[in-house]
C-alpha positions as CSV (number, residue, x, y, z in Angstrom):
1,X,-4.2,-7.7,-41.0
2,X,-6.1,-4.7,-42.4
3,X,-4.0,-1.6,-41.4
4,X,-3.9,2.7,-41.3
5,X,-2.5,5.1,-39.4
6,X,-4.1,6.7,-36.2
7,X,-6.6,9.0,-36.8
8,X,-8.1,11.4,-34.9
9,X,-10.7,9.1,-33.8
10,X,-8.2,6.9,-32.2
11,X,-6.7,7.5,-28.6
12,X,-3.1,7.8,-28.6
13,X,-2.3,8.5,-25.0
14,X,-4.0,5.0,-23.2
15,X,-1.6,3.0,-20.8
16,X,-1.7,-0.3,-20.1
17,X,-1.5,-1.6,-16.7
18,X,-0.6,-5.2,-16.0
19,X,0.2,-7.4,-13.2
20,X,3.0,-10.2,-13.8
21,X,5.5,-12.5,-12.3
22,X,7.9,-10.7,-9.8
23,X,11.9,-10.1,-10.8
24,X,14.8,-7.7,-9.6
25,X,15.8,-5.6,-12.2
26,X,19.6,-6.0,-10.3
27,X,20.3,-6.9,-6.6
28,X,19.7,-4.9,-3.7
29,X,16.5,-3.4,-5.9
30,X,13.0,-3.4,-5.0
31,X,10.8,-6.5,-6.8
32,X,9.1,-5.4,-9.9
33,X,5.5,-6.6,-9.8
34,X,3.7,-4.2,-12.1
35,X,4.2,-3.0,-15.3
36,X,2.8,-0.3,-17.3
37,X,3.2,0.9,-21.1
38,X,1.7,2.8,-24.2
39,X,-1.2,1.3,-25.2
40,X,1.2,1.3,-28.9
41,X,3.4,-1.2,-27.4
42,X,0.6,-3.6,-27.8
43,X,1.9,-3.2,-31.7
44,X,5.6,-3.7,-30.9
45,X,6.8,-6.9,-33.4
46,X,8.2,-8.4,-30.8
47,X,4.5,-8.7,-29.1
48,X,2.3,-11.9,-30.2
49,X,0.7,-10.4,-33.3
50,X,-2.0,-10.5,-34.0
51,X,-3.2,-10.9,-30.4
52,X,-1.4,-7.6,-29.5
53,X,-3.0,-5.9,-32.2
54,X,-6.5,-6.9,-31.3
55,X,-6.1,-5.9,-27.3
56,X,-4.4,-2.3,-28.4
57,X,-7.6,-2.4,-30.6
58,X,-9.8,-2.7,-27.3
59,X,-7.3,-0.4,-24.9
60,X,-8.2,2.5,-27.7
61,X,-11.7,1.8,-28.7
62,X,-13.5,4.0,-26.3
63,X,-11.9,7.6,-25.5
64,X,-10.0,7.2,-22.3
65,X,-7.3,9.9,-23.1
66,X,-4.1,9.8,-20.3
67,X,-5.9,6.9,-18.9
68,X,-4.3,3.8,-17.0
69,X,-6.0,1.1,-18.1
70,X,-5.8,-2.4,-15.9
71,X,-5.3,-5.4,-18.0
72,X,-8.5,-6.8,-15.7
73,X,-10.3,-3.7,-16.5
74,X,-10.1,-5.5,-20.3
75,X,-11.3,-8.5,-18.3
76,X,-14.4,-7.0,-16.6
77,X,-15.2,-5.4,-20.3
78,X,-14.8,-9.2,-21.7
79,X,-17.4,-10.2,-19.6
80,X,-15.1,-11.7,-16.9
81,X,-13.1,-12.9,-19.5
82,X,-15.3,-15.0,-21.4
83,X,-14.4,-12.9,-24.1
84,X,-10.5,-13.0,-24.3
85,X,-10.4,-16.3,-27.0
86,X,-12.3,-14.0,-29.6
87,X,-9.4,-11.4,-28.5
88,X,-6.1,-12.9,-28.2
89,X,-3.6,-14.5,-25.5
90,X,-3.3,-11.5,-23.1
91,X,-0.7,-13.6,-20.9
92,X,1.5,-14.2,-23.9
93,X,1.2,-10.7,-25.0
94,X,1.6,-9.0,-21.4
95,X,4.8,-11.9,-21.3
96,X,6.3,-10.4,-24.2
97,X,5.8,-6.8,-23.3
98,X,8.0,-7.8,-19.7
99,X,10.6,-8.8,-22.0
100,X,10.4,-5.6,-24.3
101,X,10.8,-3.7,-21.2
102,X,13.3,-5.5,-19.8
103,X,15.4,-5.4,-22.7
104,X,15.1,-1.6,-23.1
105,X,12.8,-2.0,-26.5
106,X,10.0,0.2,-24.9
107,X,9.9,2.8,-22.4
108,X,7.7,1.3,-19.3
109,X,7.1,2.4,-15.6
110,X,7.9,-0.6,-13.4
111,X,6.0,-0.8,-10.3
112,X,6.6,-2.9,-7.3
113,X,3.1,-2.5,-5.5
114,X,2.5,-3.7,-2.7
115,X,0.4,-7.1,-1.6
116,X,-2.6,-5.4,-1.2
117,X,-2.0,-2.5,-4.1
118,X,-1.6,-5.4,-6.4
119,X,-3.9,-7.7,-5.9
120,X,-6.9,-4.5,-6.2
121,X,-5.4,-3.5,-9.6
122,X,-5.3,-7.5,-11.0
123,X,-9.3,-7.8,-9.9
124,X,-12.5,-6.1,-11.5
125,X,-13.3,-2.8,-10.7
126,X,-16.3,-3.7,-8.8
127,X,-14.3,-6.7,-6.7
128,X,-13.0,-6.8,-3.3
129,X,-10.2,-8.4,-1.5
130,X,-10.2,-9.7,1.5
131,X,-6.9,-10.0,3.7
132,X,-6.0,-11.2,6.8
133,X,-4.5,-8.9,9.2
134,X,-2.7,-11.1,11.8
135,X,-2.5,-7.6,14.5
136,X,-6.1,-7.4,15.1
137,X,-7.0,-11.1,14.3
138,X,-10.0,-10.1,11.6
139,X,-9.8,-9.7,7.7
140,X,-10.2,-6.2,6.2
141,X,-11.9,-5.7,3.2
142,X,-10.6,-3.8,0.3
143,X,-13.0,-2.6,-2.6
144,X,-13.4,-0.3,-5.4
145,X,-12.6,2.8,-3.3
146,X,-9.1,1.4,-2.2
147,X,-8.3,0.7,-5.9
148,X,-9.5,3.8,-7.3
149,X,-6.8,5.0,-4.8
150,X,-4.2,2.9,-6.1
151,X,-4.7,3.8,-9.5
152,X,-5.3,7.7,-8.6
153,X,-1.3,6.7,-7.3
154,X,-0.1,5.2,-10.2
155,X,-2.0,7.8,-12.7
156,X,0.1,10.4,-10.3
157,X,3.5,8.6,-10.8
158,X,3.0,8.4,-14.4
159,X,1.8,11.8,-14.7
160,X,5.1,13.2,-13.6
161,X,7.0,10.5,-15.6
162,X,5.6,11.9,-18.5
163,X,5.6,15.6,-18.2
164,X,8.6,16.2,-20.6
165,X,7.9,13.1,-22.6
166,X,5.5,10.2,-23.3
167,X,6.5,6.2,-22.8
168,X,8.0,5.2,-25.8
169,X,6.5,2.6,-27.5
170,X,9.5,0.9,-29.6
171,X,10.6,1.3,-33.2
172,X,8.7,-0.3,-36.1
173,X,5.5,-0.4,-35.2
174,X,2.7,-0.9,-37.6
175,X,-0.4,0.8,-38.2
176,X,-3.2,-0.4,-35.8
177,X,-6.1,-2.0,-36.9
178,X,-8.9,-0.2,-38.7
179,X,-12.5,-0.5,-37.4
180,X,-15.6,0.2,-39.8
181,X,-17.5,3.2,-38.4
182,X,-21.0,3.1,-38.3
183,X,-21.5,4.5,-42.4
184,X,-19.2,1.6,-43.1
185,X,-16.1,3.9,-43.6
186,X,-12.8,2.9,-42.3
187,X,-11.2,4.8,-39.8
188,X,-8.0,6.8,-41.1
């Protein structure tokens, strides 16, 4: 896999945001639903490589600096996912990050969201969900407005999380890949 350091062209401060099975970090604590890292723990050996390689490559391709980036935010950009096989195996990849983080490999903030909050950040940002409300016997719909306000949350959260110091991506990372610019130069 063709490698170089980060170059000023590259994004360094990108978050991923993904949705994944629930678990209790110990008892009597709140579910953990929602995970989200440095975009460099995409690079972590312990991450599906090269699969992690290629999705840190897409989280950091356009500038989004100190952004929060859903993993179905990827998904909307993959043309509804049509485009994740010429990517990589996200769920394998966003399975192995839970396990980094849960292991203490990587620094993460570990979100139990709610129904609602969750389900906005795992669909497109154009998408709605509908939910029953039982009280007043009709469904509300949720749409991009509610989950800009979600993520507006999280980005919060995060913000004061990393005030003194970013997430810590893991030891031994390598280089990410390098993209040709347009002049055919590689990226340093």
């Amino acid at each position: 896999m063709p490698q170089t350091e980060a170059g000023p062209a590259r994004n360094q401060s990108v978050y991923l945001l993904f949705a994944h099975e629930p678990y209790y970090p110990s008892p009597a604590t709140q579910e953990i639903n929602t995970t989200i890292v440095a975009a460099a723990s995409l690079l972590h050996p312990h991450v599906c490589q090269p699969d992690g390689a290629r999705i840190h490559d897409l989280l950091t391709q356009q500038p989004r600096p100190g952004e929060v980036v859903p993993l179905s935010t990827l998904t909307h950009e993959l043309d509804g996912g049509a485009g994740w096989p010429a990517v990589g195996d996200w769920e394998r990849v966003t399975n192995d990050l839970v396990r980094l983080v849960r292991a203490g490999h990587c620094d993460a903030l570990s979100l139990g969201l709610s129904e609602i909050g969750r389900a906005l950040v795992c669909v497109g940002p154009a998408s709605h969900v509908r939910a029953y409300d039982a009280a007043a016997g009709d469904f509300i719909t949720y749409g991009p407005t509610e989950r800009a306000a979600v993520l507006a949350d999280i980005r919060t959260l995060l913000a004061g999380l990393v005030t003194e110091r970013d997430l810590w991506p893991g030891d031994g990372l390598p280089a990410p890949l390098t993209r040709p610019t347009r002049t055919g130069q590689k990226l340093k």
